[in-house]
C-alpha positions in Angstrom: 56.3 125.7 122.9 58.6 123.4 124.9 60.0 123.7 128.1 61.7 121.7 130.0 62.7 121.4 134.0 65.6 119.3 135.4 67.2 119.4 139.4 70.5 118.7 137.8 72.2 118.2 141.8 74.8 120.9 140.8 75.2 123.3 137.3 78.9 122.7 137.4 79.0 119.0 137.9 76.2 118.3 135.2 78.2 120.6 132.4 80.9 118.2 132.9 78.5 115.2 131.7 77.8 116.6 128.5 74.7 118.9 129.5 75.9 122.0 127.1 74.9 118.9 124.4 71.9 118.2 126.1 71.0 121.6 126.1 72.0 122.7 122.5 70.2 118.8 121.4 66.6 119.5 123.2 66.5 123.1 121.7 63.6 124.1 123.9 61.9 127.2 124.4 62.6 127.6 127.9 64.5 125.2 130.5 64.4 125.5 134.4 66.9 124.2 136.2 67.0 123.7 140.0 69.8 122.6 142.8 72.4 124.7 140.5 74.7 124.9 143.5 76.2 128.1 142.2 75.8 131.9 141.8 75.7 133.7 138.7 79.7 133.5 138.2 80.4 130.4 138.9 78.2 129.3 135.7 80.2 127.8 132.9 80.4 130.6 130.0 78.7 129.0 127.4 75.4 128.5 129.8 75.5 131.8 131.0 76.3 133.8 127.7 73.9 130.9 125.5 73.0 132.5 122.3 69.0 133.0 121.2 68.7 132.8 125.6 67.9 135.4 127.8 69.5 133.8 131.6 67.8 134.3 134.5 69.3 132.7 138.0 69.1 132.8 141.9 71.6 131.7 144.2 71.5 131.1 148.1 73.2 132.8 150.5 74.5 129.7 151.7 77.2 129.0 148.9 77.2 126.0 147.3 73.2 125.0 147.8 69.8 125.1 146.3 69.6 128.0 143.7 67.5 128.0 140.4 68.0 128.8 137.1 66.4 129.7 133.6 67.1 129.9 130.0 64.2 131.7 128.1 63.7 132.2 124.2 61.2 134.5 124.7 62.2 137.4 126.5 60.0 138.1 129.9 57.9 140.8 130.7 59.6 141.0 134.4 61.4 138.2 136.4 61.8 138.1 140.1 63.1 136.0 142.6 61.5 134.6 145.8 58.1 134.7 147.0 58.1 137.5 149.1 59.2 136.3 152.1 62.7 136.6 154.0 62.1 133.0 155.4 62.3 131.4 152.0 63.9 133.6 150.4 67.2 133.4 151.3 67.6 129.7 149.8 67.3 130.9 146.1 64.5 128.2 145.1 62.0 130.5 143.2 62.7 132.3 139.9 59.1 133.8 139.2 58.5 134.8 135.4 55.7 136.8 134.0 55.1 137.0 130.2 52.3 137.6 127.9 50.2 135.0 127.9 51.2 133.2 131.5 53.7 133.3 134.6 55.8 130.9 135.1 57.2 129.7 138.7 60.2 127.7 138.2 60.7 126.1 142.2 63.4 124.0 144.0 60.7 123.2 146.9 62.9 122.3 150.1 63.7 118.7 151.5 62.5 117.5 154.4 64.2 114.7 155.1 67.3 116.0 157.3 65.5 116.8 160.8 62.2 117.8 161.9 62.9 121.6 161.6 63.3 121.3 157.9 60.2 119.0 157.5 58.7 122.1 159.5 60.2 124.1 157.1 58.8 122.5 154.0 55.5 122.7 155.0 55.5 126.3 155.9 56.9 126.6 152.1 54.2 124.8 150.8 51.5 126.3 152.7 52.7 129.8 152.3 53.3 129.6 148.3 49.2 128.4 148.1 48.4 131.1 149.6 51.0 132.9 147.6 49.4 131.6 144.2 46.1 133.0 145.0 47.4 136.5 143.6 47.5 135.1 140.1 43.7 133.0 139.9 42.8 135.4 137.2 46.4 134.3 135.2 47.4 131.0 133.4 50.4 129.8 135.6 52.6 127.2 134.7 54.5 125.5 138.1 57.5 123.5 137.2 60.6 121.8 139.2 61.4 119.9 142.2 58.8 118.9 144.6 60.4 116.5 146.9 57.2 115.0 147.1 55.4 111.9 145.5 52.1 112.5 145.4 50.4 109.3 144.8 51.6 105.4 145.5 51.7 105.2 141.8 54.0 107.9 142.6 56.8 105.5 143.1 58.4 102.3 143.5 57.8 101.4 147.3 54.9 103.3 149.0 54.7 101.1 151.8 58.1 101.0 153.1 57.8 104.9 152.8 54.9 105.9 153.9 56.8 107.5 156.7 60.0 109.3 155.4 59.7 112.7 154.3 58.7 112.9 150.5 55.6 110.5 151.1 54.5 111.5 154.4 50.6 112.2 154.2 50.9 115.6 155.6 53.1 116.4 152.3 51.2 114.6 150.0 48.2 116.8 151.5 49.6 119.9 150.4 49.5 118.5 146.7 46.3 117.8 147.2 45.3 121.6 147.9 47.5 122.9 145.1 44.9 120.5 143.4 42.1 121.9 144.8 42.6 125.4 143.8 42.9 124.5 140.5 46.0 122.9 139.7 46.9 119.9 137.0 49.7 117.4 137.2 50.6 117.6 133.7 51.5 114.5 133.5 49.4 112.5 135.0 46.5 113.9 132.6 47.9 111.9 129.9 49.5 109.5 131.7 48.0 107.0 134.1 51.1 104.4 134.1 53.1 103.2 137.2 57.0 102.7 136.8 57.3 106.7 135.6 59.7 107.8 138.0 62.3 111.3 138.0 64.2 110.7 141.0 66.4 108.0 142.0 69.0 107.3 145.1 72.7 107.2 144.3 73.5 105.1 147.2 71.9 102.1 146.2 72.2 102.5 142.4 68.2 102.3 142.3 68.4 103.7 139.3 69.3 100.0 137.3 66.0 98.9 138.9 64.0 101.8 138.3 63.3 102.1 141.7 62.5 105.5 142.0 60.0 108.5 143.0 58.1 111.0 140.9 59.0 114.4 142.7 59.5 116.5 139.6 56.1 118.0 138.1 54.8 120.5 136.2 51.5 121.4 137.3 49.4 124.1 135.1 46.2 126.0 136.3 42.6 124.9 135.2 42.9 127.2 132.3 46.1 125.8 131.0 45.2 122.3 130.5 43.4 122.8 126.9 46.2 124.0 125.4 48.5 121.2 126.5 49.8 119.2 123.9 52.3 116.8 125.7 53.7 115.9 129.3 57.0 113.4 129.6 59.8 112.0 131.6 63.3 112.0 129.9 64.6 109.0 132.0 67.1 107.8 129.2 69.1 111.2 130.0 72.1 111.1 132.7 74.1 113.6 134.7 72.2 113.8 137.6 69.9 111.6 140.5 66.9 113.3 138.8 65.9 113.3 134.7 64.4 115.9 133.1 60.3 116.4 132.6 58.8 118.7 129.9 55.6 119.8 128.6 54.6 121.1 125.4 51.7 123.8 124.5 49.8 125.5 121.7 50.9 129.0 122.0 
């Protein structure tokens, strides 16, 4: 089983670079999507009414921000958006899916970087989605999307000129740490121990020609996960957005 997670910066912008070909060409089992930008309308036909898919999507009440998304091959047991809590729930960033054999949290985790009540913000997401995740210790649970936080300095290209903007500060690498430590895995980083792997990169100073970039996008799997992964990767050779898409692949 394959799926895949991309922050494509806006659903309607990437369809116009060719994702409908992306989409049809990668053929996975299920793809999350985050910062769609749009509410369930506002979706180009052909993503919204995709054959062998079931859609799922949430929108803020804000228009035109955050908002999440899935395509699934395998029809869910029950989907649900949020994480129980007005605060958070408002922005559309969680699209929580339970089937068989594990639950899958597709997340848009917020940015911190505008002001110091958003960096607040993020936190408080963080802290209270932990806590949120101890409901499911006896499930397998599959975490995929947009961070907005490198966890490591490996974690990309300039630690040290960053090691105080939001998305490297330590108190948001911390909370990594204890989504670690109650039994979560980077999937990557269990089969890849390279620097240079990088999903994010700023369109203002074209960083992306130099690879200088930041890891934010993950999928982290609980303890009980991790034998039946096959692969982790970064699809940095495909465009359309400041972000490329990551994917895993598991033994059913």
């Amino acid at each position: 089983m394959k799926i895949v997670s991309w922050n494509v910066n806006g659903i309607r912008a990437v369809y116009k670079k060719n994702f409908l070909g992306w989409f049809k060409n990668e053929d996975a089992d299920i793809v999350c999507v985050q910062e769609t930008k749009a509410v369930k309308e506002q979706f180009p036909k052909e993503l919204a009414e995709a054959s062998e898919y079931h859609f799922y999507c949430s929108s803020a009440q804000k228009k035109g921000y955050s908002g999440v998304a899935v395509w699934s091959k395998i029809k869910p047991l029950s989907v649900s958006a949020g994480i129980e809590n007005e605060k958070f729930d408002g922005e559309g960033r969680v699209l929580k899916l339970e089937f068989e054999k594990f639950v899958l949290f597709n997340i848009y985790f917020p940015n911190g970087g505008a002001s110091e009540e958003r960096l607040e913000y993020k936190l408080e997401f963080y802290d209270y989605f932990i806590e949120y995740l101890k409901k499911y210790q006896k499930k397998t649970v599959i975490i995929c999307g947009d961070f907005n936080t490198a966890h490591h300095p490996i974690d990309l290209a300039r630690p040290k000129q960053n090691e105080g903007v939001s998305g490297f500060m330590p108190a948001e690498r911390e909370r990594l740490d204890e989504l670690e430590k109650i039994g979560f895995k980077d999937s990557f980083r269990h089969f890849n121990k390279e620097p240079g792997n990088y999903t994010w990169w700023d369109y203002k100073t074209a960083a992306r020609s130099r690879n200088t970039g930041w890891r934010i996008d993950y999928f982290y799997v609980s303890q009980d996960a991790v034998k039946y992964l096959k692969s982790a990767d970064i699809h940095n050779s495909v465009h359309g957005s400041d972000h490329c898409p990551v994917s895993i692949t598991i033994n059913n």
